[in-house]
C-alpha positions in Angstrom: 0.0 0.0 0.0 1.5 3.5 -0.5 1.6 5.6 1.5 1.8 9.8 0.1 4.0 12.4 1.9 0.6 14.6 2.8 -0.6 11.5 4.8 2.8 10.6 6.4 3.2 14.6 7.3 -0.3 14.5 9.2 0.4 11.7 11.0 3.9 12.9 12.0 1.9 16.0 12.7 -1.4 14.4 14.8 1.4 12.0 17.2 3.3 15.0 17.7 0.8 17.0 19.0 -0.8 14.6 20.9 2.6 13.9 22.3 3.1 17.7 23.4 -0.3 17.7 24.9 0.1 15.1 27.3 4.0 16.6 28.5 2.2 19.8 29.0 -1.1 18.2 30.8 1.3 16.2 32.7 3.3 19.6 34.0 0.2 20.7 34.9 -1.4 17.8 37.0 2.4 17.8 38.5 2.8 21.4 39.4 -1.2 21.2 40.9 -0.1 18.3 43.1 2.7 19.6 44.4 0.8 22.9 45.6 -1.6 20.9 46.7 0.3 18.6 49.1 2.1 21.2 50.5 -0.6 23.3 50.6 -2.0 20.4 52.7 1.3 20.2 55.2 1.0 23.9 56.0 -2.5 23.6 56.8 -2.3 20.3 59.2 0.8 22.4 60.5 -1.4 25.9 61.3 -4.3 23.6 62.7 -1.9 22.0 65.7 -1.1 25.7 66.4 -4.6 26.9 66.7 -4.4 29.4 63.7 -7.9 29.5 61.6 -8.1 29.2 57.8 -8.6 33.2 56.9 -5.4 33.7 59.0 -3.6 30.6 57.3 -4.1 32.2 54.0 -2.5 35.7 55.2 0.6 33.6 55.8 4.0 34.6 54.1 4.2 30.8 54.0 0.9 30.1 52.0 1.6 33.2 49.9 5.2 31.8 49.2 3.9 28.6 48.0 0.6 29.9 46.2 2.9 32.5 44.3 5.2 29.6 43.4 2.3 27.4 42.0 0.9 30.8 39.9 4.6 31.1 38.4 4.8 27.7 37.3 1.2 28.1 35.8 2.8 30.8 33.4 6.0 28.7 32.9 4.2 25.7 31.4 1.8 28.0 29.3 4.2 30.5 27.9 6.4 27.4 27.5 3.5 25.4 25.9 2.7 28.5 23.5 6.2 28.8 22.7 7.1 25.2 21.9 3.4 25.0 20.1 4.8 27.8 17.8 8.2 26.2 17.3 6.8 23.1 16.6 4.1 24.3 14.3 6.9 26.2 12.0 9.0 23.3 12.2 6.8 21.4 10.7 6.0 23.8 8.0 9.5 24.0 6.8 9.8 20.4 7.0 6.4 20.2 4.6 7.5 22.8 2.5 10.7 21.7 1.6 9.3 17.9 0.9 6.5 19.4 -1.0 9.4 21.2 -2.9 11.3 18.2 -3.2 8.8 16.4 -4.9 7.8 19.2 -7.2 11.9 19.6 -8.1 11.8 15.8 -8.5 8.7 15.8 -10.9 10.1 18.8 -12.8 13.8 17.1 -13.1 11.6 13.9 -14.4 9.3 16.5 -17.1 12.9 17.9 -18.3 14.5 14.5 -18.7 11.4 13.2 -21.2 11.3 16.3 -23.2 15.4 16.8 -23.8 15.0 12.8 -25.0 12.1 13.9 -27.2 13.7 17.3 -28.2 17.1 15.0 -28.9 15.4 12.3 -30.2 13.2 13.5 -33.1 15.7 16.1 -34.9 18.3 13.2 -34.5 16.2 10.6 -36.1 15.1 12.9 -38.7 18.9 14.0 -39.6 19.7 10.4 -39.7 16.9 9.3 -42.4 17.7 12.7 -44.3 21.4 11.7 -44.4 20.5 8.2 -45.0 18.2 8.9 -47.9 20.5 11.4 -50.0 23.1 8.7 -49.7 21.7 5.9 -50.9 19.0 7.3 -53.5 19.9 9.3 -56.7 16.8 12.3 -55.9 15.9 15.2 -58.2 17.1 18.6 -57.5 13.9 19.5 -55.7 13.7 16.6 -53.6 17.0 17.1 -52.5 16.4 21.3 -51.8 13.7 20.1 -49.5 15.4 17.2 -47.9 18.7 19.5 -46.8 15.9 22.5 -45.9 14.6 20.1 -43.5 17.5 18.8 -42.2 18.6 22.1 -41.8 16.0 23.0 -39.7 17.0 20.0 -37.6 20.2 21.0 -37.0 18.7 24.4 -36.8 17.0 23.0 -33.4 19.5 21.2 -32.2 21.8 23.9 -32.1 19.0 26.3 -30.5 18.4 23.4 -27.6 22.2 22.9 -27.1 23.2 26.4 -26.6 19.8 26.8 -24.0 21.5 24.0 -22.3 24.8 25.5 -22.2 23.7 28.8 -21.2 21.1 27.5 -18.2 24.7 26.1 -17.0 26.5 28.9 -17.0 23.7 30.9 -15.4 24.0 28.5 -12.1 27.9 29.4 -11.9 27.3 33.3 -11.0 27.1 34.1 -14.7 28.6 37.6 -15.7 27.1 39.7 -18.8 29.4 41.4 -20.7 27.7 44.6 -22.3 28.7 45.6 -25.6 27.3 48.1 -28.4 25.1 46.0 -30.6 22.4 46.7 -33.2 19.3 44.9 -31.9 17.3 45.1 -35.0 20.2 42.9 -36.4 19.7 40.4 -33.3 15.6 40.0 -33.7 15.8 39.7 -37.1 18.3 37.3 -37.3 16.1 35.1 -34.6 13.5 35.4 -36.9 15.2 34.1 -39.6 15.6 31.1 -37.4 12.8 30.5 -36.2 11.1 30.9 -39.5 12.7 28.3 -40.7 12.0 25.8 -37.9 8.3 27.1 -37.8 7.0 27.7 -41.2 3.7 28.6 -40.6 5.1 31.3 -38.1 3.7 35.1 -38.3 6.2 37.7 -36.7 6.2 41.7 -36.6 9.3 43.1 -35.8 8.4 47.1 -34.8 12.0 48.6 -34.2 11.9 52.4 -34.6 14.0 53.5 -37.4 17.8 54.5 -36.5 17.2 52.6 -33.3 20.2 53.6 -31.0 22.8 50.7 -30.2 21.9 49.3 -27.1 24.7 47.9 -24.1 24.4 44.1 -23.5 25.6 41.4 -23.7 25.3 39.3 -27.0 24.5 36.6 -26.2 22.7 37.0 -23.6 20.7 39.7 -25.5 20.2 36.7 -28.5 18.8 34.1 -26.1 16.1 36.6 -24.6 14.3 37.4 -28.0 15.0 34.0 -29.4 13.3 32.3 -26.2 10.5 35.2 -26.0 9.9 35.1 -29.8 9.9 31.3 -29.7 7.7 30.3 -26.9 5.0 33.2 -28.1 5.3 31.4 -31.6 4.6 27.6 -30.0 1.7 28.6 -27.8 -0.4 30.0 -30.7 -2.1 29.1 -33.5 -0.4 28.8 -36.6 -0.4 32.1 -38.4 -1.2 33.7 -35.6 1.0 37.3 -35.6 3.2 37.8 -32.8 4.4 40.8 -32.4 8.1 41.9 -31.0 8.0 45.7 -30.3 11.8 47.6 -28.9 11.3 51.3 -27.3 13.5 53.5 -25.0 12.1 55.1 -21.7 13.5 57.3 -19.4 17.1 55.7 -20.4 15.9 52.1 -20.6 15.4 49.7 -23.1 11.9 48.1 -23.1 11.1 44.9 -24.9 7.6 44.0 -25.6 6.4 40.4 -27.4 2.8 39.9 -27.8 0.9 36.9 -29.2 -3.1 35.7 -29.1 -2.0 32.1 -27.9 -3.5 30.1 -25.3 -2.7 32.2 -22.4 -1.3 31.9 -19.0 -3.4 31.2 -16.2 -2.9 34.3 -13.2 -1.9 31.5 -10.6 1.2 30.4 -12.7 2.4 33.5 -14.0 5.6 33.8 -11.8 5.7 29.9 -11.8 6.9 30.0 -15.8 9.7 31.6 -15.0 11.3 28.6 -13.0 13.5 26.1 -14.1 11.9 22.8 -16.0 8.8 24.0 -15.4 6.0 24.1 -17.9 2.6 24.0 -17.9 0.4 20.4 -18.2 1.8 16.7 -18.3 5.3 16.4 -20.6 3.8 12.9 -21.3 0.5 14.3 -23.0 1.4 17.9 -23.7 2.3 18.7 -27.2 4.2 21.2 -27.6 7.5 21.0 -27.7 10.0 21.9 -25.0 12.3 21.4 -22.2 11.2 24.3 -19.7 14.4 25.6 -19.8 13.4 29.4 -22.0 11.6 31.6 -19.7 13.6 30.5 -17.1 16.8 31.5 -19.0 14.9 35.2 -20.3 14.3 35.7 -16.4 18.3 35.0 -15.2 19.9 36.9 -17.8 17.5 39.8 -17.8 18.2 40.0 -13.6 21.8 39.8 -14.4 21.4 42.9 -16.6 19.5 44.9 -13.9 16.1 44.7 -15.7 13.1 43.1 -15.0 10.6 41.3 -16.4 6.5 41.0 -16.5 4.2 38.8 -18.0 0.4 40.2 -18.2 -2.5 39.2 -20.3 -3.4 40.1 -23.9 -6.6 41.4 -25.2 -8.8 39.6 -26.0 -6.8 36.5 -25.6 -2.9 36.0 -25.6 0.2 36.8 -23.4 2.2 40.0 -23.4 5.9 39.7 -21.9 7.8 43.2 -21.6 10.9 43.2 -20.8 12.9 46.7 -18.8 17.1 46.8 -19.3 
């Protein structure tokens, strides 16, 4: 029978509470019969000398032992309200970080079936490209399309093997090093690529004419747009315009993509922007992936300085501005 982590948390939880309750009941029922038995020998002791009960109660005696029985009463509760709060944040760190091991654990599993699916397929489909021209005598045309797709395989694996790269370097206190560079140059360049790995693909590059040069780093700079452009480009419908707008601000560069895709749900805006995460099941979701892109736009944007927000389009869509 299994047994999940909720379950064994509550039950850690219930004993350990129940355990606490009975220390501090039996404290209690302690202290109480300790006052009470020497409350009993002082009595027994003011009767043999004749002294009434109103007059045994005036007693620096009584008083001594009924102020030490009040001061224990406070010890136990302030140390039961105390211990009570230790435990019970404790216990939430203890939840939390399981809870956040599992989540890390089902994320690490997500990334490791979409890199073998992201390595996988261009592979396979450079191998039978390579395979084909070699051992078949093809027309001209057939073999322009065959080396245009196999192209945009290698296009691919590039892309993914340079993400990879990059989310590595980002761990090890990555540095950027800003430089003068045309960004009209960078986004349509990006374009280019990702035109030819998505066909279908409608993008609108608005970059004011004699846009200044702008001070970042290259390819840091490079993987922002590419991962923005890209991941606007998966999550909509084919055709579907996504637009990349560039504007300066009171000395800062803004970036702005915009596409009518699927959307983000509120609750997991911030969430995108972890590592290996992405939204659904990697075993039935179908766009491709590794989780790695948004997460990689968010690190090297916060090593320039900048920010980044993600807020909805109208009437349907996401809108990702980035500030440098």
């Amino acid at each position: 029978m299994k047994i999940s982590l909720k379950s064994i948390s509550r039950l850690v939880i219930g004993y350990m509470l129940v355990a606490f309750g009975w220390w501090a009941l039996h404290q209690w029922n302690e202290g109480h019969r300790l006052f009470e038995t020497e409350k009993a020998l002082l009595e027994t002791r003011y009767e043999s000398a004749g002294t009434n009960q109103t007059q045994q109660q005036k007693a620096e005696a009584y008083k001594k032992i009924e102020r030490r029985w009040q001061k224990q009463q406070r010890m136990v509760l302030s140390e039961g309200i105390f211990l009570t709060l230790c435990l019970a944040f404790g216990l939430w760190m203890i939840n939390r970080a399981a809870n956040r091991e599992v989540m890390l654990a089902k994320q690490r599993r997500n990334f490791l079936l979409s890199i073998t699916h992201e390595l996988k397929s261009p592979i396979a489909a450079l191998q039978l490209t390579l395979e084909t021209i070699s051992k078949r005598e093809l027309k001209r045309e057939t073999l322009e399309k065959l080396c245009s797709n196999g192209l945009r395989d290698a296009v691919r694996l590039q892309q993914l093997v340079e993400d990879l790269l990059l989310a590595a370097r980002l761990e090890d206190n990555w540095r950027p090093l800003p430089e003068p560079l045309d960004l009209e140059t960078i986004v349509r360049d990006c374009a280019r690529s990702l035109q030819t790995r998505f066909p279908k693909a409608n993008i609108r590059i608005n970059v004011p004419p004699n846009f200044l040069p702008v001070q970042a780093d290259k390819p840091g700079l490079t993987a922002v747009v590419q991962n923005l452009l890209e991941n606007a480009i998966k999550y909509s419908p084919d055709g579907e315009t996504v637009e990349f707008t560039a504007e300066k601000t009171n000395g800062k560069l803004r970036l702005t993509v915009a596409d009518h895709g699927i959307g983000i749900p509120n609750d997991q805006k911030n969430a995108v922007f972890e590592k290996f995460y992405r939204i659904g099941n990697e075993e039935v979701r179908k766009t491709t992936g590794t989780g790695l892109g948004l997460y990689i736009v968010k690190q090297v944007v916060s090593a320039h300085g900048g920010t980044i927000t993600v807020a909805d389009n109208h009437p349907k869509g996401t809108v990702f501005t980035v500030e440098i």
